[in-house]
N, C-alpha and C positions, 0 to 999 in steps of 0.2 A: 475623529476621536483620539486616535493615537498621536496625530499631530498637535494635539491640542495638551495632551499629558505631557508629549514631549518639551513642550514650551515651559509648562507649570515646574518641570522638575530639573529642566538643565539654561532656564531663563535666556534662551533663545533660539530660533524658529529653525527646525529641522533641513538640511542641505533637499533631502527627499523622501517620499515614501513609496516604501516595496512590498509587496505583496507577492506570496505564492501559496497554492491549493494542498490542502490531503489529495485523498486519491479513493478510490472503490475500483476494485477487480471485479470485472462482468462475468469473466470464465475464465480458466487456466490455472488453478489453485497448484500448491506445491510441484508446477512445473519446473520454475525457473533452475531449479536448481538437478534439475534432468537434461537440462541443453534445450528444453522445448520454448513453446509460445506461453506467452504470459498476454491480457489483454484489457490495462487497466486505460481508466479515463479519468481526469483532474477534474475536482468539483467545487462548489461553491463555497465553501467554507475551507479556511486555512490561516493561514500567519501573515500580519502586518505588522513590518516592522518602520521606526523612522530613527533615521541616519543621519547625525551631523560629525561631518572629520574636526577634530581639535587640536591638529596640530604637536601632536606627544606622540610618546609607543604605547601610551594606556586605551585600554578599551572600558569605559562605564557604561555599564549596561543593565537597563532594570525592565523586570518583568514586570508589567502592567497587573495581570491575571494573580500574580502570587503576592504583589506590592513585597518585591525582595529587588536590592540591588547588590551588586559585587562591581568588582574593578580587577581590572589583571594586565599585566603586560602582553605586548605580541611574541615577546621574547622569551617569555615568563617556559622554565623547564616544564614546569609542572601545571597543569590545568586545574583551575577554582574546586572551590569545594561542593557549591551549586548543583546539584545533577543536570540543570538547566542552560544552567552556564558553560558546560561541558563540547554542548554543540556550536555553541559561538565561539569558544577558542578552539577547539578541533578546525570549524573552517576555516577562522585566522590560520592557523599552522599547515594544512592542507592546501592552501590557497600560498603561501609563503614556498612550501616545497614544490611546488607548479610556476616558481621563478616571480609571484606577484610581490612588489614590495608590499607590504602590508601595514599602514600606519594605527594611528590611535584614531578612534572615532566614539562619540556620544552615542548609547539608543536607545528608545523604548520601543517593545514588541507586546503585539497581544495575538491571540488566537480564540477561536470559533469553531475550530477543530477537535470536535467529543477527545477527550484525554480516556486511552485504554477503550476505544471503540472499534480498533480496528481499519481506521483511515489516515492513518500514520500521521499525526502529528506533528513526529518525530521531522520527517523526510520534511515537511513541510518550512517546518525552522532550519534547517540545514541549508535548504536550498534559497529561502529568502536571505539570507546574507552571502551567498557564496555567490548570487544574481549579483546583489547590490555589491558587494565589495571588490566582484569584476568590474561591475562600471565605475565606483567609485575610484581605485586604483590604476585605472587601465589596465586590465590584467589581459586583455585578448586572448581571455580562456574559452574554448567553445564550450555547446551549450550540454552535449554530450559530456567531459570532460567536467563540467561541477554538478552534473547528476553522479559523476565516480568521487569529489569533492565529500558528497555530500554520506555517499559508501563508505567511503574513506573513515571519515570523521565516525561512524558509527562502530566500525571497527575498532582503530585504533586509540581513542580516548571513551567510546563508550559501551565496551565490552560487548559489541552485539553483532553478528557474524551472518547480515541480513544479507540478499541478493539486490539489484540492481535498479528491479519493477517500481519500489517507490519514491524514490526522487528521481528514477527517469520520469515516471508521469508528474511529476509536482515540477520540475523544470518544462516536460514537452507539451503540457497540456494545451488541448485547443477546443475553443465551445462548440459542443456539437458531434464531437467527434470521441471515436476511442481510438487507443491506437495499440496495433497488434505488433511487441516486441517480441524479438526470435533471439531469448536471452546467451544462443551459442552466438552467432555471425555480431549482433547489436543493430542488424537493421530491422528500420521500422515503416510501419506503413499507417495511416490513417483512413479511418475508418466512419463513414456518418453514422450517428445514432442520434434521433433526435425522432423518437417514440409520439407520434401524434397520438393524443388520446390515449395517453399512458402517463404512468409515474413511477419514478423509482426513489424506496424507500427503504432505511433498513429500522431494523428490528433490533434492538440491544437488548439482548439477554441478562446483561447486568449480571454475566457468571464470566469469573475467569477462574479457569480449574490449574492447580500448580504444576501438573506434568508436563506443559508443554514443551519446555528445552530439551529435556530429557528426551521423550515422544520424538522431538523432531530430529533429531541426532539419529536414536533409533532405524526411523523412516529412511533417512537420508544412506545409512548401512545397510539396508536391505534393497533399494535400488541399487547401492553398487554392487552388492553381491551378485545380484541379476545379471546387470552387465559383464561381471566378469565371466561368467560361467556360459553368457550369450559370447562375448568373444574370442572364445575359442574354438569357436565353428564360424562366426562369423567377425572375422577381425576389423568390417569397418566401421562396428557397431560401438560407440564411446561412450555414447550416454541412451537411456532410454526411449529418447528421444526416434533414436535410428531406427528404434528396433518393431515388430507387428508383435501381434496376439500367435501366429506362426513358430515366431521365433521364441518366444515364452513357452509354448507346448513344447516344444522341443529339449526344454531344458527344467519342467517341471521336475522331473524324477532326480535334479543334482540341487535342488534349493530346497527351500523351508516352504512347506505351505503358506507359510505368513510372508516372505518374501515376494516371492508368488503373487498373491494377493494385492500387495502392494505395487508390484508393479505394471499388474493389469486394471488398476485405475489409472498409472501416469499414462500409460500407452493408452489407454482409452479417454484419456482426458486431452492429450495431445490433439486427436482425431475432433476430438466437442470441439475444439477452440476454432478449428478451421471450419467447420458443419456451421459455428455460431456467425463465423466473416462472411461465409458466403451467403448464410441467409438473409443477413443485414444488408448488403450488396442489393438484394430484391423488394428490402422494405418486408421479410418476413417473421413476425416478431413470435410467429406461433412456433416456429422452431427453434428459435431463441430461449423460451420458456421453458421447452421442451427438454432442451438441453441444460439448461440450467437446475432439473427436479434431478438428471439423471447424474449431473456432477454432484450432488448432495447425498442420492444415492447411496454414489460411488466411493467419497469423501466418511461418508456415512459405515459402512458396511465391507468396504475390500481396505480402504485406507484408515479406518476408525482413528479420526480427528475431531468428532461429532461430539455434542454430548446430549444427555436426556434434552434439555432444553430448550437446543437449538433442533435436534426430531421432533420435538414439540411442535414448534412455532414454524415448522415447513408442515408438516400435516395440517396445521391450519388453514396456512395457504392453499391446500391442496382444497379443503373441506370448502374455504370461500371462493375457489374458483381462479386465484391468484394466475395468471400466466405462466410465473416462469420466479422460482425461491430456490436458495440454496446459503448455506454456512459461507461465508464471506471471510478470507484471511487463512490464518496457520489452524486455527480451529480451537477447538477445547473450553467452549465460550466464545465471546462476543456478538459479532452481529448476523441475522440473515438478510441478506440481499434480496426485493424483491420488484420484479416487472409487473406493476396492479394496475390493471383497467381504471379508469378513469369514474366509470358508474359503479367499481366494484370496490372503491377505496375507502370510503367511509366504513361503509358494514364492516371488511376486512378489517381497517385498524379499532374499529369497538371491538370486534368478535374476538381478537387477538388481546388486545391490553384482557378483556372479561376473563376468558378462558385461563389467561397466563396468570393472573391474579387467583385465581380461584383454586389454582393448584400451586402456584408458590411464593405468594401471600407479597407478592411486588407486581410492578405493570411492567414490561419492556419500557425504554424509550424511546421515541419515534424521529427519526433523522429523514428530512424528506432533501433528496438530494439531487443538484444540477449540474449536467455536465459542462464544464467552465475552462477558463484560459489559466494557462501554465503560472511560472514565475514573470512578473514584471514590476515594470517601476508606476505607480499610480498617476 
């Protein structure tokens, strides 16, 4: 398809075409930015883009999905007007500061990846050109390095001051597998998931509530408050990552009950991610589930990132018998993640769209999702 629009709009046949995934977090919600595990897996849906070099310093690049084109230089100071557009000249210019010569090329891109669902999109566009522009250019950038490309570009051309978890999984993705990142070190491990008689599907709330920047800055101050006040009894503690439920008692009476609170979900959330590896390891998907009510919880109620909605739609889960749901993302809206029996998934998504309808006059909509292979060239 996308090779075929490319031919119709730039009247000749595409050098290649690249493809890379969004992403879904299984477990580890606002870890990454405590030094802990984070444990997402690349999925079926994402960004196909196709590339032909032209021989110039210009880049023409149209969005299929919005039918908008722009044009800009690799050179160009200033980055397009496009919000879209932003991400493709960000990794032209991140991909240029990493020593790649970086020429003019043709492209059209499309995406299947829910926009504002919470399976980042975003990382998904970032990382399919900063793949294909590695190989297009010779850039011999490893594959760690344009998952930081793709960081990069969010930062510094799109005002967004995200961690690492999602164009590491939209670059390292593998089918079948999740993989458990330990966002202090950057090493990673993989992990099978591939849920016989299961299905995992999320839930879109179709609410995105506006505190969230705000909220999450917040959050981010009150864990290091934590820390600081943990390291001074214990100096080798950096991030909350280091630290137990022990070490929190001990420093209850110098912090904010709401500090507090916050950070006896990371510390407790730290502990679910490794409970959830090692149950997978055994093929145990009931303590997966398990784990996953109790990071909703926890997300829910010590970290309040939750909202009416998305308590909704896990109490559902719970009422259909669900395995294993919880708030998927920074929270405040979007989606719930859930692990649904195979003979329990119809009833569940009827009883769900009814119920959700019946109290807030919309249905969710239903994303059913596969775990799938990283960035590559099709």
């Amino acid at each position: 398809m996308v090779k075929d629009i490319f031919l119709e709009k730039f009247g000749v046949a595409a050098d290649g075409v690249w493809a890379s995934p969004g992403r879904v977090n299984l477990i580890g919600e606002h870890t990454d930015y405590n030094g802990s595990f984070v444990f997402p897996g690349a999925i079926d849906k994402g960004m196909t883009a196709a590339i032909r070099l032209n021989g110039t310093d210009r880049v023409r690049a149209y969005a299929i999905d919005l039918d908008e084109t722009t044009e800009f230089s690799v050179d160009d100071p200033q980055p397009p007007k496009e919000g879209w557009a932003k991400y493709i000249y960000g990794v032209c210019r991140e991909m240029g500061k990493r020593g790649v010569k970086v020429g003019g090329f043709d492209t059209a891109f499309s995406g299947d990846v829910p926009l504002g669902a919470g399976m980042s999109s975003s990382a998904a566009l970032e990382s399919v050109y900063a793949f294909a522009i590695n190989e297009l250019f010779d850039g011999g950038v490893d594959k760690m390095e344009l998952a930081r490309v793709g960081q990069a570009t969010e930062h510094n051309y799109v005002g967004v001051m995200c961690g690492i978890m999602d164009q590491f999984a939209s670059v390292f993705g593998k089918r079948g597998n999740l993989i458990r990142l330990d966002t202090r070190s950057m090493e990673y491990e993989y992990f099978p998931f591939d849920p016989k008689g299961y299905k995992l599907v999320l839930l879109d709330t179709l609410v995105k509530h506006e505190l969230a920047s705000s909220a999450y800055n917040q959050r981010r101050q009150s864990c290091e408050a934590v820390v600081a006040a943990m390291a001074k009894r214990h100096p080798e503690v950096k991030f909350l990552r280091d630290a137990d439920m022990a070490m929190l008692d001990e420093v209850r009476g110098e912090v904010s009950a709401e500090d507090a609170m916050r950070a006896e979900y990371v510390i407790g959330e730290t502990q679910r991610v490794l409970d959830v590896c090692e149950a997978l390891e055994r093929g145990d998907y009931q303590t997966v589930g398990e784990r996953m009510y109790q990071t909703h919880d926890g997300m829910s109620r010590l970290y309040e990132v939750s909202c009416e909605e998305l308590d909704f739609l896990n109490d559902i889960a719970r009422e259909c018998g669900v395995t294993g749901s919880r708030v998927m993302g920074g929270g405040f809206g979007g989606c719930t993640i859930n692990l649904v029996k195979d003979g329990l998934y119809d009833g569940f998504i009827s009883t769900a769209k009814e119920k959700y309808k019946a109290k807030y006059g919309k249905e969710p909509k239903v994303y059913d999702v596969v775990i799938s292979d990283g960035a590559r060239r099709l």
